[in-house]
N, C-alpha and C positions, 0 to 999 in steps of 0.2 A: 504494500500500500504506500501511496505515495503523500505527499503533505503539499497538494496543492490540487487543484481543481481544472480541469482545461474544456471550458466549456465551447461547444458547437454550435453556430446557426445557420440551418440550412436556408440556402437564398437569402445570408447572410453578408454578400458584397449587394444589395441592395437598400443595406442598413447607411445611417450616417456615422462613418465611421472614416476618423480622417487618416487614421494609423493603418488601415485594413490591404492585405494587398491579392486576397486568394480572387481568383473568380467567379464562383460560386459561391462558397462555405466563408464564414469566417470564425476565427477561435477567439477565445481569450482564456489566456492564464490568469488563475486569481490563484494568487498565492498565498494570501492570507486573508482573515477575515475583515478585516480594516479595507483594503480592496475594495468590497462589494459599497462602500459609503462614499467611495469616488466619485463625482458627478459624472465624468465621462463616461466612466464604466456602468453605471447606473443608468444612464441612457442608455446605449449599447444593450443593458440586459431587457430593459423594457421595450425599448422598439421590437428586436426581438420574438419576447412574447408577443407583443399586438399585430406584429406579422404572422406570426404562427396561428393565432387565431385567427385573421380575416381568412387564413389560409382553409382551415378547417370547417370555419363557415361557409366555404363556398362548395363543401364535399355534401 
């Protein structure tokens, strides 16, 4: 097990993300829990989800 977290979002180079550079997917490592209260990375998590949802609402 490892001591960090490397989270995925699919048709996640669609997010605002100025750091981002996949084509598709984009990741973030949170390496600690201090991390998650970063405004940018907080963004990042939340768009994210609301992406995933319109996502699912259109299934």
């Amino acid at each position: 097990m490892g001591d960090r977290l490397k989270r995925g979002s699919y048709k996640g180079a669609e997010l605002p993300d100025p750091q981002g550079t996949g084509k598709i997917s984009r990741y973030i490592e949170i390496k600690n829990e201090a991390m998650i209260s970063n405004p940018v990375i907080r963004t990042l998590l939340t768009a994210g989800l609301d992406a995933c949802k319109k996502r699912v609402q259109k299934i």
